[in-house]
C-alpha positions as CSV (number, residue, x, y, z in Angstrom):
1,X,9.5,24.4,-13.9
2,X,8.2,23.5,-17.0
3,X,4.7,21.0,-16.8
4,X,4.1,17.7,-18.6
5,X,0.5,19.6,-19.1
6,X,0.5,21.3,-22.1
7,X,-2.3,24.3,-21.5
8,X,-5.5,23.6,-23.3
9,X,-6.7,25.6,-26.5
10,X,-9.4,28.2,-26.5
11,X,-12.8,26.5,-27.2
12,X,-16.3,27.0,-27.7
13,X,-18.6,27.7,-24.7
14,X,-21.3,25.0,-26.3
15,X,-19.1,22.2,-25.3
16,X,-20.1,22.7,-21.5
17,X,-23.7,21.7,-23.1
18,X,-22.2,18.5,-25.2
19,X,-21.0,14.8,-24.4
20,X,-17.6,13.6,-26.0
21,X,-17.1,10.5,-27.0
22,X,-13.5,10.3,-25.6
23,X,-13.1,6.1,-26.7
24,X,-16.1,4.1,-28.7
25,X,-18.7,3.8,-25.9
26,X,-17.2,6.2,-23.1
27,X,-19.0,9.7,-22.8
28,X,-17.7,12.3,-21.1
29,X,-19.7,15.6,-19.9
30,X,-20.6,18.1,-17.3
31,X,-24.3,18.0,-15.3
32,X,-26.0,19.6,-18.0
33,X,-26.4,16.1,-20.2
34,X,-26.9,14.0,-16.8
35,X,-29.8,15.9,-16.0
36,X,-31.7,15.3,-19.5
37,X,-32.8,11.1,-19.5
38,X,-33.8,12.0,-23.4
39,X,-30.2,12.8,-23.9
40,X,-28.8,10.4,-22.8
41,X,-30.7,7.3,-23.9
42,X,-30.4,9.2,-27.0
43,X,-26.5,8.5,-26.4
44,X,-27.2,4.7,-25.4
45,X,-26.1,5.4,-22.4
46,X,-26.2,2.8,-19.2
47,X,-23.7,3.4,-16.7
48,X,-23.0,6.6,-15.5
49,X,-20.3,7.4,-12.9
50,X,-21.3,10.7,-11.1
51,X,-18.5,13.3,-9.7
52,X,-20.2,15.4,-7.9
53,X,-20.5,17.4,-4.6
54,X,-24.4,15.6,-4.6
55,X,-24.5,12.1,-2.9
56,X,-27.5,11.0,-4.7
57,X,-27.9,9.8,-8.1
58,X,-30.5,11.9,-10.7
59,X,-32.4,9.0,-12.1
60,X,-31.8,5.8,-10.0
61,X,-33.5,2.3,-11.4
62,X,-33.2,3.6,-14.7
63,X,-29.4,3.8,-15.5
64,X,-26.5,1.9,-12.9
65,X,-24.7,4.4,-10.8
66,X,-21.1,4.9,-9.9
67,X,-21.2,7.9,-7.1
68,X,-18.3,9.9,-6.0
69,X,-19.3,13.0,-3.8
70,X,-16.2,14.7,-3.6
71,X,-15.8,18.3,-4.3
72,X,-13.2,19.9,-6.9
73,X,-10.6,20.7,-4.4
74,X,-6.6,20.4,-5.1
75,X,-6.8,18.6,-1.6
76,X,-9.5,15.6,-3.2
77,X,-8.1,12.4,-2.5
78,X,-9.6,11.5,-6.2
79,X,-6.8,8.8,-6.4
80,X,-8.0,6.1,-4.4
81,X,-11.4,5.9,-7.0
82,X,-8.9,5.4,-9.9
83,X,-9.3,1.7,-9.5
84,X,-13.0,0.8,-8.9
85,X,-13.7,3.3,-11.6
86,X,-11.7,1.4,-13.8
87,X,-13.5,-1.6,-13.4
88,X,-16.9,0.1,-13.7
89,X,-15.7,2.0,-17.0
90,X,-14.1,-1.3,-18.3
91,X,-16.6,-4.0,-17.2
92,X,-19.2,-1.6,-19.0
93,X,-17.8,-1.7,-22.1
94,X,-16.6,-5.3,-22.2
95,X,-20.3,-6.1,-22.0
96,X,-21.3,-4.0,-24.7
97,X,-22.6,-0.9,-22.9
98,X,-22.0,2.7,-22.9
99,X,-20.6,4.9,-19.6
100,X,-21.0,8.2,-19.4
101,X,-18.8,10.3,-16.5
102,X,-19.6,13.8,-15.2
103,X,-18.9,16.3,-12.6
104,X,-20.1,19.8,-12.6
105,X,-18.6,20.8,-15.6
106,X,-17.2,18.3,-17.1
107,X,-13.6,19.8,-16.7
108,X,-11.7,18.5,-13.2
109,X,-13.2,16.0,-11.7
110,X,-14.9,13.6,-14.2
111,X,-11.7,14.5,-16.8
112,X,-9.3,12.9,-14.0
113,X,-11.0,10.3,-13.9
114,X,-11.2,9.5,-17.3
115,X,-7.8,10.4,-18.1
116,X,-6.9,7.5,-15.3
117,X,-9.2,5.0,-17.2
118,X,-6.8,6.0,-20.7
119,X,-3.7,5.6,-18.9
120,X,-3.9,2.1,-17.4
121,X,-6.5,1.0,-20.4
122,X,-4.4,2.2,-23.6
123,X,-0.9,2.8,-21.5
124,X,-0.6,6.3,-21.8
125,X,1.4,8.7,-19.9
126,X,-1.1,11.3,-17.4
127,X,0.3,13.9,-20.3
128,X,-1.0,11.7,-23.0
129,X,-4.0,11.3,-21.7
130,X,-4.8,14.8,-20.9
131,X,-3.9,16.1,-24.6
132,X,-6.1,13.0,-26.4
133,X,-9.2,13.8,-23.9
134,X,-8.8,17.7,-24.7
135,X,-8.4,17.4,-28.2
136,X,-12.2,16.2,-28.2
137,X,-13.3,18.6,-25.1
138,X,-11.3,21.4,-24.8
139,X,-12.9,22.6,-21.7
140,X,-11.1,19.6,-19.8
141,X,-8.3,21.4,-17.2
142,X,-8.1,19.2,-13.8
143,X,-7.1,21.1,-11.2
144,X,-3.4,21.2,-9.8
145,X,-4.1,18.5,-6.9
146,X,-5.3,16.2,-9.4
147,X,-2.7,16.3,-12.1
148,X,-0.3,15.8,-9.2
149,X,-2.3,13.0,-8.7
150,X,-2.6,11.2,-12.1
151,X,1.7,11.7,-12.5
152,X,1.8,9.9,-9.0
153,X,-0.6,7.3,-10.5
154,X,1.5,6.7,-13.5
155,X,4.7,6.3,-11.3
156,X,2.7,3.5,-9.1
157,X,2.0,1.8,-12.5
158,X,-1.5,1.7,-11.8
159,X,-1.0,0.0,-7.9
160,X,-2.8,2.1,-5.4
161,X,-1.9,0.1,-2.6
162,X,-0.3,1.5,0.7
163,X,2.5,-0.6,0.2
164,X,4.2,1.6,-2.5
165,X,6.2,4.1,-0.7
166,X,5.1,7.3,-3.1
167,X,1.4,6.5,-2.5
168,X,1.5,6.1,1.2
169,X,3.5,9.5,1.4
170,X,0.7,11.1,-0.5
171,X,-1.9,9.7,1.7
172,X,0.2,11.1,4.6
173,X,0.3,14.6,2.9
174,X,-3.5,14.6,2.9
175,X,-3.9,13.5,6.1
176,X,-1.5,16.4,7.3
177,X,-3.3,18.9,4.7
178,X,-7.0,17.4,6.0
179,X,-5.9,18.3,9.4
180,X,-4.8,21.8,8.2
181,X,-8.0,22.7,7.0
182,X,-10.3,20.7,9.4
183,X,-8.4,20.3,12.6
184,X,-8.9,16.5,12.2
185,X,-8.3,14.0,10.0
186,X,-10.9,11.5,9.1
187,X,-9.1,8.5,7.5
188,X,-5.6,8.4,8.9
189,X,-2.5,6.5,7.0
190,X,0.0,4.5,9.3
191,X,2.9,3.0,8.2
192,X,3.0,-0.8,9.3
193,X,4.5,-1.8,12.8
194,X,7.5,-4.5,12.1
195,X,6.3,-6.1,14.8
196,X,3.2,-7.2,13.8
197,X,3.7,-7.0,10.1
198,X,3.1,-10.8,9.6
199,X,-0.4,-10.9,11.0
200,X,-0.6,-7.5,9.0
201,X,0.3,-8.2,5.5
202,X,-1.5,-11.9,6.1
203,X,-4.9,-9.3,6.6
204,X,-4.8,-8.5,3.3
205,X,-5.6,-11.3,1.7
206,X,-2.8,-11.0,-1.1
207,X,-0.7,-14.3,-2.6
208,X,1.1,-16.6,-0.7
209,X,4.6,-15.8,-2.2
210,X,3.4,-11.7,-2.4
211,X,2.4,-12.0,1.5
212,X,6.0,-13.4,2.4
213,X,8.1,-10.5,0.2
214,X,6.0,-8.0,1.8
215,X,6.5,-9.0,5.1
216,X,10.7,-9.2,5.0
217,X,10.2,-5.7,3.2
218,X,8.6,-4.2,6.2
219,X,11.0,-6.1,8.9
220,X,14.0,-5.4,6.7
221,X,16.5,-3.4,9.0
222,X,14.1,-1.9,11.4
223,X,15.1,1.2,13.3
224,X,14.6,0.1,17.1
225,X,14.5,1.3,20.2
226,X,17.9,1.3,21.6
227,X,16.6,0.7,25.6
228,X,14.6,-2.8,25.3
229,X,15.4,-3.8,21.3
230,X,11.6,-3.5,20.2
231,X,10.9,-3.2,16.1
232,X,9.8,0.1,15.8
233,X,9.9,1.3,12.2
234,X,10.7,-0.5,8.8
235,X,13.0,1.1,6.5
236,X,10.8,2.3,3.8
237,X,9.0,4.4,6.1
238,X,12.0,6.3,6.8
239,X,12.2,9.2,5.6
240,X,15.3,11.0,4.0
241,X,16.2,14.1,3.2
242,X,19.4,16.7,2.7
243,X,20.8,18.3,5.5
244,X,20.2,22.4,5.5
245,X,22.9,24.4,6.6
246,X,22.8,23.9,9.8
247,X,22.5,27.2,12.3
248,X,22.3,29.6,9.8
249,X,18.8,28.0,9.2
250,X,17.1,29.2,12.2
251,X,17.2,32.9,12.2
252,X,13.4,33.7,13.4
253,X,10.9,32.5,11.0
254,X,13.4,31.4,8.4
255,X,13.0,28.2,6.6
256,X,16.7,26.9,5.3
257,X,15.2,24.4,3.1
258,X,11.7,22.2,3.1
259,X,10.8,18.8,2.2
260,X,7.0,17.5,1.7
261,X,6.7,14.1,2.7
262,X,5.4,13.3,-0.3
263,X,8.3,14.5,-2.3
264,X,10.4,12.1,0.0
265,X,9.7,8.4,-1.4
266,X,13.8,7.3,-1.4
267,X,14.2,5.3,1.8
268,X,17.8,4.5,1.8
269,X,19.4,6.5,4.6
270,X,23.0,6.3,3.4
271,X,22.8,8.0,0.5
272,X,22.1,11.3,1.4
273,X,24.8,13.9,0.4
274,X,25.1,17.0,2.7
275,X,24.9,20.7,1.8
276,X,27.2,21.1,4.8
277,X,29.0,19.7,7.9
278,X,25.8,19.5,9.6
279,X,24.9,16.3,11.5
280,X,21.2,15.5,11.6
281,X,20.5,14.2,15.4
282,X,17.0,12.4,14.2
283,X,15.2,10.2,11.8
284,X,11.8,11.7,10.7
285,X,9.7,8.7,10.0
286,X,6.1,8.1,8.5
287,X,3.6,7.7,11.3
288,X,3.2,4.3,12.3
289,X,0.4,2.1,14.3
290,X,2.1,2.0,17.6
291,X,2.3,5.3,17.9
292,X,0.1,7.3,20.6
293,X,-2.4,9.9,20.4
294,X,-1.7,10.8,16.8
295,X,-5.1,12.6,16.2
296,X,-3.5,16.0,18.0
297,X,-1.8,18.2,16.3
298,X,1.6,17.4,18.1
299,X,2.8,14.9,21.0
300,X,5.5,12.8,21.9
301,X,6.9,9.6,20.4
302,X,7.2,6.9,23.4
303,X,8.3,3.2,23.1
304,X,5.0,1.3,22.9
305,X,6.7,-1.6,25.3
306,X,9.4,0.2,27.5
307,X,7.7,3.7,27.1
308,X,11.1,5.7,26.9
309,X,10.6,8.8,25.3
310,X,11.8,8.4,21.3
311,X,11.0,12.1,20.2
312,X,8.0,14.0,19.1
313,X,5.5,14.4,16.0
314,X,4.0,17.9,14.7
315,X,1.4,17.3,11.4
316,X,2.6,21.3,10.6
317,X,6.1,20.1,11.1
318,X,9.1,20.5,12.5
319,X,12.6,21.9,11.6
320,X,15.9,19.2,12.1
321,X,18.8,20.0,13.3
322,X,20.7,20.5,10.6
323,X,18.2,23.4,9.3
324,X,15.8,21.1,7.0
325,X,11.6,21.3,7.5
326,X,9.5,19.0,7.0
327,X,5.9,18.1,6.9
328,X,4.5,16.7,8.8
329,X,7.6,15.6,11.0
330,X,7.5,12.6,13.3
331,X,11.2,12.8,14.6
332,X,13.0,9.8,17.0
333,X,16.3,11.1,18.2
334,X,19.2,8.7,17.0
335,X,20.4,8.6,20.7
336,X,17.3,6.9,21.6
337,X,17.5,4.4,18.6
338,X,19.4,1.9,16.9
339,X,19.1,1.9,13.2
């Protein structure tokens, strides 16, 4: 598959020592020029937003700090920063001053996040932006995770906000890949619970007229349990995907066909078009509030008011019936539900 990332030239080993200016007033470097206060007063700098596996800022009291200890890792949630960076960056130069951003060296990290300053600032595409920071510092290359990350924050137009559908299936992709690596997860996405979802959206504070669409989003068509009628999961966080082929899927170890829950961001269950006369017998849903003991790795799904038994979750998934995987897979068997 061809990338949107055009591969970056050959350049010269002195840039890891320099600061670009990448727009009039905004810096970008690696540690190297963060470490040198003569440098960068030198540059006029004031603000500095630090990208770094170190928590602590080099010269605090003397410039304003912006720190983001994460470490260069395709698996960095760098995404969620995008928009209090922004503010920092532009607030920063609206009054005049200048910003400089860093990581390590100046080529992941702090380029993602500058690239996601250029995209919402000047309306570029994450492709855009990547070729007009390179073609001043041609060390900049962010890693896989992140690229992944500034396409997924051009297709949000900018709104990281749980309530678009491709964002909350990335933040369930890390919290499945976090528990991979870790064996826990440490700040776990749920999908909203219809049932509450008034006294839920009303928490977060948005506009009167926002508040009330987002509320008959997450109630609209609910699946629901089919013994007492309770709300159980909105539509959105259904999540679809084509049918494998059935039996001839499951010879030992054999994986028909796989779908990522964060490739899956289409929530309309009708229009799925089978690879073959294979029936799926269950929904695979995002996990949502109600449900129990979701720090394991697997467990059962049980009605949180009657308690029947709806299905089962795995966070390293679980094949469907008709052959599919997917991951993670929180399954409710249509016999069980009404949708």
């Amino acid at each position: 598959m061809t990338s949107p990332f055009d591969q970056p030239p050959r350049f010269d080993s002195k840039q890891f020592r320099e600061a670009q200016e990448i727009l009039p007033g905004l810096f970008l470097s690696g540690a190297l020029i963060s470490e040198s206060r003569e440098q960068m007063k030198a540059l006029g700098i004031t603000h500095i937003i630090q990208v770094t596996d170190i928590p602590t800022p080099r010269f605090p009291g003397e410039f304003i700090y912006k720190v983001i200890p994460v470490p260069d890792m395709d698996e960095t949630n760098l995404i969620k920063h995008f928009p209090d960076t922004f503010t920092f960056i532009h607030d920063a130069l609206e009054s005049g001053r200048k910003v400089l951003v860093h990581c390590q060296a100046g080529a992941s990290r702090s380029v993602t996040i500058v690239c996601a300053y250029l995209m919402k600032e000047k309306k570029m595409s994450a492709a855009e932006a990547l070729k007009h920071v390179q073609a001043l510092r041609q060390v900049a290359e962010p890693n896989d995770g992140f690229l992944t990350q500034l396409l997924l924050y051009g297709a949000i137009e900018y709104d990281v906000n749980v309530n678009r559908t491709a964002y909350r299936r990335f933040l369930i992709a890390s919290n499945a890949a976090q528990r991979e690596m870790l064996g826990y997860i440490e700040d776990m996405t749920l999908a909203a619970d219809p049932f509450n979802a008034p006294a839920r959206v009303a928490a977060t504070g948005v506009p009167g007229s926002t508040t009330a669409a987002m509320t008959a989003r997450i109630q609209q068509g609910p699946l629901k349990c089919k013994k007492c009628r309770r709300a159980l999961v909105a539509r959105d966080s259904v999540v679809t995907h084509t049918p494998g082929q059935g039996q001839a899927s499951f010879e030992y170890r054999k994986r028909d066909a796989t779908l990522h829950i964060s490739e899956a961001v289409q929530s309309d269950i009708s229009k799925i078009t089978p690879k073959a006369a294979t029936v799926c017998q269950s929904y695979f849903i995002e996990p949502v509030e109600w449900i129990q003991e979701l720090h394991g790795l697997e467990g059962k799904i049980s009605c949180p008011k009657c308690d029947s038994k709806l299905g089962t979750f795995n966070w390293s998934g679980e094949q469907c019936s008709c052959g599919t995987w997917v991951t993670p897979a929180f399954m409710m068997h249509k016999g069980k539900v009404d949708g």
